[in-house]
N, C-alpha and C positions, 0 to 999 in steps of 0.2 A: 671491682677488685683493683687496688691499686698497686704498684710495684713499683717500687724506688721511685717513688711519687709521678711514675706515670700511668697513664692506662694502657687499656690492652694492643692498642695501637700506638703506642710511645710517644700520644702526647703529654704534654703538661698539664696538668688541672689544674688553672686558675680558681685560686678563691674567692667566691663572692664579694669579698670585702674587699678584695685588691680593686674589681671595677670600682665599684665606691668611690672609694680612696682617690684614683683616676677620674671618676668623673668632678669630687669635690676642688682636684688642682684647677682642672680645664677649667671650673664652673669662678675659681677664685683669679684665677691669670684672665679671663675674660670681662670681669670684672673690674680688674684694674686698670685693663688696655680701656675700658668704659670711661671709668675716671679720668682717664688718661685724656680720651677723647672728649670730652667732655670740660675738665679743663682749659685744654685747649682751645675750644670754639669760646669760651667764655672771653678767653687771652684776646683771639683773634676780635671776639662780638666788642670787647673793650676798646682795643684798639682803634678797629672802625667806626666807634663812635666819638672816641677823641678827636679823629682826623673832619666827622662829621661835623663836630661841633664848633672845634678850634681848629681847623686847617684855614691855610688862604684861600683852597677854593669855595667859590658858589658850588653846593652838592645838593642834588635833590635826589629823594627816593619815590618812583612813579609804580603804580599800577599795570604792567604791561596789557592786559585786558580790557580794562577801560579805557589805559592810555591820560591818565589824571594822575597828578602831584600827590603820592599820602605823607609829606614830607619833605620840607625844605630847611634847609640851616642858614644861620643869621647873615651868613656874606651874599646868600642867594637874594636874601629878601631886601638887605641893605640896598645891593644892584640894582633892582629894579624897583625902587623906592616904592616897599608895599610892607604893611605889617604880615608876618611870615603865615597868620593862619586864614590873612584874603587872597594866599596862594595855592592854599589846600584843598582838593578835591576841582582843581582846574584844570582841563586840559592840557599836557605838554606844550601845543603848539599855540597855546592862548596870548602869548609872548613875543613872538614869531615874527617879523616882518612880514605881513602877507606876500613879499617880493622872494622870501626865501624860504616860504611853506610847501612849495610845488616842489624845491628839491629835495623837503629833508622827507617828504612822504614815502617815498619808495624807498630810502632808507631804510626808515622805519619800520617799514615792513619785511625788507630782507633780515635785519637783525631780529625779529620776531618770529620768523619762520626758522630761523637759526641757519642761515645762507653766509652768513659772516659773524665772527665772534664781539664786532665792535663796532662802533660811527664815530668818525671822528671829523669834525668837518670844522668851516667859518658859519658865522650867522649873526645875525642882527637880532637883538632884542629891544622891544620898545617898553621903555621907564614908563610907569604912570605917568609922567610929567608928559611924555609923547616923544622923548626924545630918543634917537636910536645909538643904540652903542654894539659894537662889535664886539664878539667871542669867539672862543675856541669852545669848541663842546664834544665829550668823548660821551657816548654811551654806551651803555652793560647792559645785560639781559644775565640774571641768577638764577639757573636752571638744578634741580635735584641730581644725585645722579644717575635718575632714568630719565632725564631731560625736562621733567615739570616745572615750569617757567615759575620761580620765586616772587620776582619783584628786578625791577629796574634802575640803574641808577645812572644819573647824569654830573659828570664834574663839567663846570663854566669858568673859564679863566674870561676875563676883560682887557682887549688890546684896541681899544678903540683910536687910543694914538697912535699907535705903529700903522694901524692901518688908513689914521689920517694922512701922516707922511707917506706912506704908500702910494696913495690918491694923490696926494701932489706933484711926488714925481711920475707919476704918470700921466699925468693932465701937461707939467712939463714935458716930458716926451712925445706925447701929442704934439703941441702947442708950438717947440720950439723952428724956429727957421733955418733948422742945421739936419742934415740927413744924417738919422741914428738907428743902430740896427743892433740887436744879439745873438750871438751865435755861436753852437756848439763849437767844440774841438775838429771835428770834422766838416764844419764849414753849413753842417745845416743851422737855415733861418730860423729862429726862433720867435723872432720881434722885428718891427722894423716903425715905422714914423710915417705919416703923411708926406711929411717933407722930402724921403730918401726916395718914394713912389714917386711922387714927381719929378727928382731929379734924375731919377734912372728913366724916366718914361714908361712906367708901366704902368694897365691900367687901373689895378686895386693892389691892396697890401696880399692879398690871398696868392695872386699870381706871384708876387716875386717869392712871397716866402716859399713857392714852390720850387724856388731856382736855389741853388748850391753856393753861398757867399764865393768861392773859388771862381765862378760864373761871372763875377762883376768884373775881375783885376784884368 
């Protein structure tokens, strides 16, 4: 028995059709946020395929599991003078300088365990040709968002020049016959020369850079 459209405890009685009605909004505004989403990752899937294809970097996309290339783009393959699918299904580290493979492995694996979000290091890659060049290498790990590892990706920039000149002024700073040294704001050693160890009389570079540039004057 209803009374002034309530019941006998003075609730409301909802009409069946009013759920309905309510569920078909939620079921159409869910929907859209769907499209919504969904166009979006399209935008996004586009974009990163542009940058894949056409950016300056070397970018590859790895298998975190097996730890093999499914996927390299044309600056990657140019770098290392290979047609781009006798680089597919190759180990990451197949490239490597064997002199900088022992670093980048326990990397590799903190980023895999998910211990750090990134790698970003120096390293040598050797060309077909056998010759080695130097890069900058940042790596990804694309995880779900209940953590399920996607797929991996590596951008390579190439500075093998800078880091020629690098090597020379340091082979300079070795080499020269003049006591040369760097050091913080506060007077700690940072660097110092064969040359500076022998004119301060100490017995290796370890020792003095243990001492307080202030220490010398």
């Amino acid at each position: 028995e209803v009374d002034g459209g309530r019941g006998e405890h003075g609730k409301v009685i909802e009409h069946p059709l009013a759920r309905v009605g309510a569920l078909v909004d939620r079921l159409a505004r869910s929907e859209a946020e769907l499209q919504s989403t969904v166009r979006a990752w399209r935008d996004s899937e586009e974009r990163f395929r542009k940058i894949f294809e056409d950016g300056p970097l070397g970018m590859v996309i790895f298998d975190p599991n097996a730890l093999v290339f499914v996927g390299v783009n044309r600056q990657f393959a140019e770098m290392l003078g290979y047609p781009a699918d006798e680089l597919v299904r190759r180990h990451v580290l197949d490239f490597t300088d064997p002199a900088d493979t022992a670093e980048g492995v326990p990397a590799l694996r903190r980023l895999l365990a998910g211990d750090i979000p990134f790698i970003s290091r120096e390293s040598r890659f050797v060309r077909k040709s056998g010759e080695r060049i130097w890069c900058h290498i940042t790596s990804i790990i694309f995880r779900n968002d209940d953590g399920t590892v996607l797929y991996g990706v590596k951008m390579i920039q190439v500075f093998t020049e800078r880091k020629s000149v690098e090597e020379r002024l340091q082979q300079l700073f070795e080499r020269v016959p003049v006591g040369l040294y760097r050091a913080a704001p506060d007077g700690t050693l940072l660097d110092a020369n064969p040359a500076l160890v022998q004119i301060l009389g100490y017995p290796d570079r370890e020792t003095l850079l243990a001492t307080n540039a202030r220490a010398l004057y």
